[in-house]
Structure formats: structure tokens, C-alpha cells
VEXMI-862737 format. One line per field, with one value per residue: x, y, z of N, C-alpha, C, O, CB in turn; residue number from 1. Coordinates in nm, 3 decimals, always signed. Glycine has a CB too. Layout:
N
n.x: X:...
n.y: Y:...
n.z: Z:...
ca.x: X:...
ca.y: Y:...
ca.z: Z:...
c.x: X:...
c.y: Y:...
c.z: Z:...
o.x: X:...
o.y: Y:...
o.z: Z:...
cb.x: X:...
cb.y: Y:...
cb.z: Z:...
i: NUM:...
This chain:
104
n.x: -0.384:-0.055:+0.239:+0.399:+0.316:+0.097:+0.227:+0.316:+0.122:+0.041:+0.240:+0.230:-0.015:-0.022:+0.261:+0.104:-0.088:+0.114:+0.145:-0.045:-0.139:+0.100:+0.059:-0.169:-0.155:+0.086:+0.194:+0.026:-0.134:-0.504:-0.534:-0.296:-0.234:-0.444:-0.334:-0.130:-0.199:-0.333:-0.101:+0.003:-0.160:-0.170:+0.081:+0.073:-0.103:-0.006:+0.174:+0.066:-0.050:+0.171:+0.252:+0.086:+0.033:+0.299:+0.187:+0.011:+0.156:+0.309:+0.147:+0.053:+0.299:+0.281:+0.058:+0.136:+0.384:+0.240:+0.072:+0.249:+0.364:+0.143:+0.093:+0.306:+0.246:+0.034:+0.119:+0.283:+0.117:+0.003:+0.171:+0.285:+0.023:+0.012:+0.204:+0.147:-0.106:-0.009:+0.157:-0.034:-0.176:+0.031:-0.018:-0.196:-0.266:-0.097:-0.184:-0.438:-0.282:-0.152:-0.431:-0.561:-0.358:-0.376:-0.625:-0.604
n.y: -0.885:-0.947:-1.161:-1.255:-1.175:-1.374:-1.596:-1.604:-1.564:-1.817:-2.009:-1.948:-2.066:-2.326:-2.411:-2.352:-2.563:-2.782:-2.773:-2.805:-3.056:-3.189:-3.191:-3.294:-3.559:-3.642:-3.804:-3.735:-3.596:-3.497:-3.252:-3.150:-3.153:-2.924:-2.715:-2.720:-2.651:-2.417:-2.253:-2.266:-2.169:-1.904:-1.796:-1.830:-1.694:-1.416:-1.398:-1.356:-1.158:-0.979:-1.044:-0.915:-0.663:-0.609:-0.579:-0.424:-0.158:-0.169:-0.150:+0.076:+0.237:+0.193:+0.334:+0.649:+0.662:+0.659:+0.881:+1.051:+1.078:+1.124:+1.358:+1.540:+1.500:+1.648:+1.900:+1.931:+1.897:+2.148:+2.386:+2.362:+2.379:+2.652:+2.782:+2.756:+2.856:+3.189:+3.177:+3.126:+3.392:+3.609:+3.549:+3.643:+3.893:+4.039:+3.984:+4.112:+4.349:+4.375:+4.390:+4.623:+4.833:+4.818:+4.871:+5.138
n.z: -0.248:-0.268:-0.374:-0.228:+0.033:+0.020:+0.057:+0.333:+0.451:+0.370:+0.470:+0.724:+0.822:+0.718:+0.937:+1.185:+1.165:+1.125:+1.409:+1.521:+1.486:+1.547:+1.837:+1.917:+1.849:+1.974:+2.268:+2.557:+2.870:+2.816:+2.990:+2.947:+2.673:+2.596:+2.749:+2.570:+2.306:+2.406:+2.432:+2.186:+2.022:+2.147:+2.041:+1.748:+1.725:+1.790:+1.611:+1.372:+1.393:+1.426:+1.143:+0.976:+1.085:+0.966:+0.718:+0.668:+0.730:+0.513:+0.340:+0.370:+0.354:+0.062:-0.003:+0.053:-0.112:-0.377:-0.370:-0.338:-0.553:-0.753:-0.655:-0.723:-1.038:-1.108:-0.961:-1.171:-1.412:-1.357:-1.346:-1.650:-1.749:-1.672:-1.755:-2.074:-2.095:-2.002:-2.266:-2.453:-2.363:-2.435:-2.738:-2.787:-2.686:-2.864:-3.132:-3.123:-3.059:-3.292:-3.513:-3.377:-3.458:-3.719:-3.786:-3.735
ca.x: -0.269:+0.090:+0.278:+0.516:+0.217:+0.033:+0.330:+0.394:+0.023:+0.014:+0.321:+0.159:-0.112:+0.078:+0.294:-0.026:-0.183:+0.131:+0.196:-0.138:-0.144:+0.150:+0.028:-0.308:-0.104:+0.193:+0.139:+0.003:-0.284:-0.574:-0.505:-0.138:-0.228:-0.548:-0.277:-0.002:-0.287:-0.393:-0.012:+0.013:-0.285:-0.128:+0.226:+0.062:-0.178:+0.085:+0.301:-0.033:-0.080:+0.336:+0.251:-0.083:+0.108:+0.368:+0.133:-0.063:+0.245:+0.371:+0.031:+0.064:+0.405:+0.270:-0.005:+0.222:+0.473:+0.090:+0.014:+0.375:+0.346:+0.014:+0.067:+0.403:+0.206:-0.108:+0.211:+0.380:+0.056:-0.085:+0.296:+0.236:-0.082:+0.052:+0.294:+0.071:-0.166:+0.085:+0.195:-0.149:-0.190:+0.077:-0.028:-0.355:-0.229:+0.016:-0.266:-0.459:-0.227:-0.131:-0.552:-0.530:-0.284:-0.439:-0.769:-0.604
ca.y: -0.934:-0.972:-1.284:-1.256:-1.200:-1.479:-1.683:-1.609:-1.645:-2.038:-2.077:-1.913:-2.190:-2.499:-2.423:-2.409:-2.715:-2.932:-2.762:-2.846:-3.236:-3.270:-3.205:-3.367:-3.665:-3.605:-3.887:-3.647:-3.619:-3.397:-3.105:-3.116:-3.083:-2.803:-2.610:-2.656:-2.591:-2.235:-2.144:-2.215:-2.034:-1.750:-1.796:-1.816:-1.544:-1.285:-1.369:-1.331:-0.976:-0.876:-1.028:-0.815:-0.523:-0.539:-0.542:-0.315:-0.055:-0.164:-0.085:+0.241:+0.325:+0.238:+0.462:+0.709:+0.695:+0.680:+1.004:+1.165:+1.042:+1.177:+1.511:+1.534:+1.492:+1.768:+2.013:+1.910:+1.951:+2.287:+2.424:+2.333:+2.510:+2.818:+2.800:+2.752:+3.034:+3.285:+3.211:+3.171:+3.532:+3.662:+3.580:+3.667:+4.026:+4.003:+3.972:+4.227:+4.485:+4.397:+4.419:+4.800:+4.892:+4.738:+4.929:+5.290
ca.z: -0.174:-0.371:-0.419:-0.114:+0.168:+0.003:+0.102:+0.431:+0.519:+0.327:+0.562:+0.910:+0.812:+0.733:+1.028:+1.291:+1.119:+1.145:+1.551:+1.601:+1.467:+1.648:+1.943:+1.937:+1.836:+2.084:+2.412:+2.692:+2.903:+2.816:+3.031:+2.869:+2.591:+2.595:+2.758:+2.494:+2.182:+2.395:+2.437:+2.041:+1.974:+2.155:+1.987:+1.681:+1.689:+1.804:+1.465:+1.302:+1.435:+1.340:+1.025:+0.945:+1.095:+0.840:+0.587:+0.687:+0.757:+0.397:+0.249:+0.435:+0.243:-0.062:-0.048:+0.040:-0.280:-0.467:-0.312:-0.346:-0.705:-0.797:-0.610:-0.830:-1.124:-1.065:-0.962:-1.340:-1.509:-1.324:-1.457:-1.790:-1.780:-1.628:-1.918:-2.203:-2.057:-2.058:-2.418:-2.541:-2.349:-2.486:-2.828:-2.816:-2.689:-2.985:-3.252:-3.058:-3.090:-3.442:-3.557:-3.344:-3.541:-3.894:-3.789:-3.736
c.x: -0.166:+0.081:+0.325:+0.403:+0.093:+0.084:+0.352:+0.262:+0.026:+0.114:+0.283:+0.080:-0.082:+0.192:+0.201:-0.077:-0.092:+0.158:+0.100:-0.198:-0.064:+0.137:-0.067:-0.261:+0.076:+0.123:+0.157:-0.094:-0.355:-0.529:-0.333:-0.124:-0.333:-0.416:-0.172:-0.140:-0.289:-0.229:+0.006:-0.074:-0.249:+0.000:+0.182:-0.008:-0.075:+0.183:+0.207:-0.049:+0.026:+0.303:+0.165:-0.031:+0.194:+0.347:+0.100:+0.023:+0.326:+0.292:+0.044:+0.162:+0.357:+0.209:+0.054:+0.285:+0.356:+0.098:+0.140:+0.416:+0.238:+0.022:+0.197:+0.350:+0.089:+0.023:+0.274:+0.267:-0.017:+0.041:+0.290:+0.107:-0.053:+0.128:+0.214:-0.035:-0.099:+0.143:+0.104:-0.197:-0.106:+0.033:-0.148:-0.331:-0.139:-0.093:-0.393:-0.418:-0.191:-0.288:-0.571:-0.480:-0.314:-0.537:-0.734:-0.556
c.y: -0.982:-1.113:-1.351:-1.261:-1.293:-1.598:-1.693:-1.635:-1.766:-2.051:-2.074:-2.042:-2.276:-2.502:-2.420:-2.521:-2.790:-2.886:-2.842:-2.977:-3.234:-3.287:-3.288:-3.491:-3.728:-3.729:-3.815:-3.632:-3.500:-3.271:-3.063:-3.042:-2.950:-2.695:-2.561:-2.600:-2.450:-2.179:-2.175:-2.156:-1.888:-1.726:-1.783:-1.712:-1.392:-1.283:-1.334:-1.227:-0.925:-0.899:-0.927:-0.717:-0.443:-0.540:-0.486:-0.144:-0.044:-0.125:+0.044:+0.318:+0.343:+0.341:+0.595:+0.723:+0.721:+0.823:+1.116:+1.196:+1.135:+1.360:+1.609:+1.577:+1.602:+1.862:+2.064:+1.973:+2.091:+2.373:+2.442:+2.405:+2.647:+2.839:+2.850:+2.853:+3.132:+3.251:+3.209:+3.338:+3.607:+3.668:+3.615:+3.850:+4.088:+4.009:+4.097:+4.392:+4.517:+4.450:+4.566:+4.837:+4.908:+4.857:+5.027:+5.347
c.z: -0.276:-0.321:-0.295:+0.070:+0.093:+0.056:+0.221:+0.524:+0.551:+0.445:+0.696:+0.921:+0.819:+0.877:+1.183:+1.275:+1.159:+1.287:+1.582:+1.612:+1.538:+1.748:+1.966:+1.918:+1.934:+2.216:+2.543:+2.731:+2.835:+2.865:+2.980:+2.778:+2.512:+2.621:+2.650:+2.374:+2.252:+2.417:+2.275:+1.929:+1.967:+2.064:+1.833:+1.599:+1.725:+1.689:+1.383:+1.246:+1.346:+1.200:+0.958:+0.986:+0.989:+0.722:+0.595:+0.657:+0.557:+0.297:+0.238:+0.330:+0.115:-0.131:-0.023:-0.073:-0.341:-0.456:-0.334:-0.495:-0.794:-0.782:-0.703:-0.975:-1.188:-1.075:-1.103:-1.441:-1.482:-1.380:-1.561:-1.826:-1.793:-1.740:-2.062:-2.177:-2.093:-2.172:-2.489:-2.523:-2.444:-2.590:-2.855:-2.836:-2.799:-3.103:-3.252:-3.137:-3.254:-3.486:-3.479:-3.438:-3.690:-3.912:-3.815:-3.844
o.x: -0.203:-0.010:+0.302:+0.419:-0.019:+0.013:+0.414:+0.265:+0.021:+0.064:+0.295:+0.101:-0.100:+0.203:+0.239:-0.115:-0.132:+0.220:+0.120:-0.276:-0.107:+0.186:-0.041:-0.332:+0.139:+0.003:+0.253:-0.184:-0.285:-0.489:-0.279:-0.063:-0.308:-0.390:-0.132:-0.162:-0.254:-0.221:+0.033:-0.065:-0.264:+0.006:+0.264:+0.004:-0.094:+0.260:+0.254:-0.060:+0.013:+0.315:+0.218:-0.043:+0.194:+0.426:+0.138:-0.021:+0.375:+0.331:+0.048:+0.136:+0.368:+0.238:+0.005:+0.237:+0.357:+0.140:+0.126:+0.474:+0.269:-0.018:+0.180:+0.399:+0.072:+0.046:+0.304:+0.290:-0.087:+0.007:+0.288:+0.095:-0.077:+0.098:+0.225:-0.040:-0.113:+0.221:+0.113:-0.239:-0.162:+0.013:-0.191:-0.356:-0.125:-0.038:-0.432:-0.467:-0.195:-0.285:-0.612:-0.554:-0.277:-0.541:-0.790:-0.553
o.y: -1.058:-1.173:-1.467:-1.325:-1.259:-1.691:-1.795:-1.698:-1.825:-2.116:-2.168:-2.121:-2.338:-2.615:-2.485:-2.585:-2.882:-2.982:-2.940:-3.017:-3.278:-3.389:-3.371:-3.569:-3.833:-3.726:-3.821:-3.648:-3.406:-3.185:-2.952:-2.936:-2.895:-2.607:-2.447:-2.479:-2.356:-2.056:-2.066:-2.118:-1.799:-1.614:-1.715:-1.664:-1.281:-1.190:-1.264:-1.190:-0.860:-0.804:-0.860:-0.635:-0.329:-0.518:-0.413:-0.049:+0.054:-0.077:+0.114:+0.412:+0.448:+0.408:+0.675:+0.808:+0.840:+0.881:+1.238:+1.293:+1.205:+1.450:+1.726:+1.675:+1.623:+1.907:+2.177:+2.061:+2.143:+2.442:+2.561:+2.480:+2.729:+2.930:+2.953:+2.944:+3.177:+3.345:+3.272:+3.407:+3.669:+3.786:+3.608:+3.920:+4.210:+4.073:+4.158:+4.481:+4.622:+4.572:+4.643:+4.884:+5.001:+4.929:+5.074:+5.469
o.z: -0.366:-0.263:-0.261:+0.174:+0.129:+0.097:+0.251:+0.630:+0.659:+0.537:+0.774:+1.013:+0.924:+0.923:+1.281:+1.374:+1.231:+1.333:+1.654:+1.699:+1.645:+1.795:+2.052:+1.981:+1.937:+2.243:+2.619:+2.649:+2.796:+2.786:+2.985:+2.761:+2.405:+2.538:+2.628:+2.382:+2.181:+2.419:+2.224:+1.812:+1.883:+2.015:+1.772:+1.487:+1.675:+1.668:+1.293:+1.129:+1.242:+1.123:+0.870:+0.895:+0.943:+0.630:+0.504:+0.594:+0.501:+0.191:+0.136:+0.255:+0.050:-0.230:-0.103:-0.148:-0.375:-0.557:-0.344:-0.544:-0.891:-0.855:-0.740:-1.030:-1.309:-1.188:-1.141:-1.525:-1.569:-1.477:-1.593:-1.923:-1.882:-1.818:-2.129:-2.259:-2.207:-2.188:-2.595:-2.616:-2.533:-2.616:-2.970:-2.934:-2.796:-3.192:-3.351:-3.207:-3.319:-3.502:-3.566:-3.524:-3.762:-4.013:-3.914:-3.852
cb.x: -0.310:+0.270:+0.382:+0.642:+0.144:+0.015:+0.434:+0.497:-0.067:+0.100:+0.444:+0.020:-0.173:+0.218:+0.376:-0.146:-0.231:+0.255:+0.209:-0.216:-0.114:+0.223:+0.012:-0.436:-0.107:+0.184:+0.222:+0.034:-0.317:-0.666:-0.526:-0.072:-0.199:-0.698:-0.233:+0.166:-0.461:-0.542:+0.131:+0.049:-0.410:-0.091:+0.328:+0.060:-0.339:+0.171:+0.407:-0.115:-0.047:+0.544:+0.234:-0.249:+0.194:+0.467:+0.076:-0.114:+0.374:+0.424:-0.106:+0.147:+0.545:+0.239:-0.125:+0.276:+0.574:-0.076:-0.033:+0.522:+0.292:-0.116:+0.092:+0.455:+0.189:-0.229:+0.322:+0.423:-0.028:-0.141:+0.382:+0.213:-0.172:+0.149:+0.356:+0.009:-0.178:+0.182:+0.282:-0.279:-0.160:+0.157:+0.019:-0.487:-0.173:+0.110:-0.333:-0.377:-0.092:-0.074:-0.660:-0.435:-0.182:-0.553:-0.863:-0.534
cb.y: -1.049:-0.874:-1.278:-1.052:-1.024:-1.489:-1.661:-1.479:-1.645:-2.149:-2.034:-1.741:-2.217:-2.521:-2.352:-2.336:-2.760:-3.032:-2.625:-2.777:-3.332:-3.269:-3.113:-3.331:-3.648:-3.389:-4.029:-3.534:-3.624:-3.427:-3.094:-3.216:-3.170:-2.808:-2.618:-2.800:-2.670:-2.159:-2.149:-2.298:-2.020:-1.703:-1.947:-1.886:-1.535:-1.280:-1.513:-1.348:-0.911:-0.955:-1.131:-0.841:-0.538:-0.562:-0.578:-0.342:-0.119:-0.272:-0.103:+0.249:+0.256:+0.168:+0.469:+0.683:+0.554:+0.611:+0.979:+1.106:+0.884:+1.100:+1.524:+1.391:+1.385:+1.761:+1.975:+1.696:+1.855:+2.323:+2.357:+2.182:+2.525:+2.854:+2.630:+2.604:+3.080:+3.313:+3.135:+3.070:+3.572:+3.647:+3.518:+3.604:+4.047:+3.824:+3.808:+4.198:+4.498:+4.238:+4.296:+4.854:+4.838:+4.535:+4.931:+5.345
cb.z: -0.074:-0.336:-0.531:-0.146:+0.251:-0.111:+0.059:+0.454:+0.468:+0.109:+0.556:+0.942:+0.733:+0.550:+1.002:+1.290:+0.949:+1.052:+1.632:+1.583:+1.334:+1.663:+1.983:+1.836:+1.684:+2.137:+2.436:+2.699:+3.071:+2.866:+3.223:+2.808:+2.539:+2.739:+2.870:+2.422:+2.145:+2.572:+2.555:+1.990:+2.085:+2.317:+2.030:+1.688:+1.806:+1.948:+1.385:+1.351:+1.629:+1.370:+0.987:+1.031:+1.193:+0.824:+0.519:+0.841:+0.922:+0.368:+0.295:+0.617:+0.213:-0.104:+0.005:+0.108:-0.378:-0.397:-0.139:-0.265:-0.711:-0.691:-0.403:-0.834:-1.107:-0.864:-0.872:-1.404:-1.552:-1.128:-1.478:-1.807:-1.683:-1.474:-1.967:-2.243:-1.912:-1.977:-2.483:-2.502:-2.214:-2.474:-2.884:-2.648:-2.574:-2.970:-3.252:-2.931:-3.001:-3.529:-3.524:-3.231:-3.525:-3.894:-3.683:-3.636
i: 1:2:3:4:5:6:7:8:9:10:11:12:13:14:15:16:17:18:19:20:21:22:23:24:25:26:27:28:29:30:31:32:33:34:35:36:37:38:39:40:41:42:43:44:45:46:47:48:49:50:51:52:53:54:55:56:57:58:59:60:61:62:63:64:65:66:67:68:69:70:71:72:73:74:75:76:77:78:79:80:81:82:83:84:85:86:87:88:89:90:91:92:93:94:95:96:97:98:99:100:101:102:103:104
């Protein structure tokens, strides 16, 4: 996990911890406040989710560029082969024909 979704976790956290002191410390009856903790359970678990989504989706890209990167790189060096094949062919056929020629 980077620097930036380390951050925004610590903050998801420290912002549930102090909703959830304030409430428990808030002057309201019991059933007041059970209900406000499960609607900031839910309020807090659905930013949870978007957050974990857009990591997830940002993971996604990265491995993507990885993969567009890599496949880039295989294409550059199978090139470079094909290259250096055909001029090692060539000279092979090139030394070839010269040692024919030597022999006759």
C-alpha cells in the first residue's frame, strides 16, 4: 500500500473513532443512539467500499501500464533478434560462399 492510501485509510479511522466517541458521549437515550452508531456504521462502511474500489480500480490501471510496458519490451527485444539473425545469416552465408569458392 503507497503513501497516499495509507492516508486516507488513518483518516477513514480517526474519523469513525472520533463519530463514534461523539456519539456514545452525545446526551441521548439508548435507542438514539444504537440507531445513530448503525446509520454511521453504514455511512462509514459505504466510503469504505468507494475507497477500496478506487484502489482497487487504480491497482487495476497500474497493472495495466505493467503489462503494456512489458509487452512493449518482449516486441523490442524479439525485433532485435530478428535483426541480429538475419545479419548473423547473412554472414554466415557470406563466409560460406567465400570457403566454396576458396575450395574450387
Amino acid at each position: 500500500m503507497n503513501n497516499p492510501e495509507k492516508g486516507i485509510l488513518a483518516f477513514l479511522a480517526g474519523l469513525a473513532t472520533g463519530a463514534i466517541l461523539g456519539i456514545l458521549f452525545a446526551p441521548r437515550s439508548g435507542d438514539e443512539t444504537r440507531k445513530m452508531i448503525g446509520e454511521k456504521v453504514d455511512e462509514y462502511s459505504d466510503d469504505a467500499k468507494k475507497k477500496m474500489d478506487e484502489m482497487v480500480k487504480s491497482g487495476k490501471d497500474e497493472l495495466l501500464k505493467a503489462k503494456k510496458k512489458a509487452m512493449s519490451a518482449v516486441e523490442k527485444a524479439t525485433e532485435n533478434l530478428r535483426e541480429t539473425e538475419e545479419k548473423l545469416t547473412d554472414e554466415v552465408k557470406g563466409k560460406v560462399k567465400d570457403t566454396a569458392e576458396k575450395v574450387k
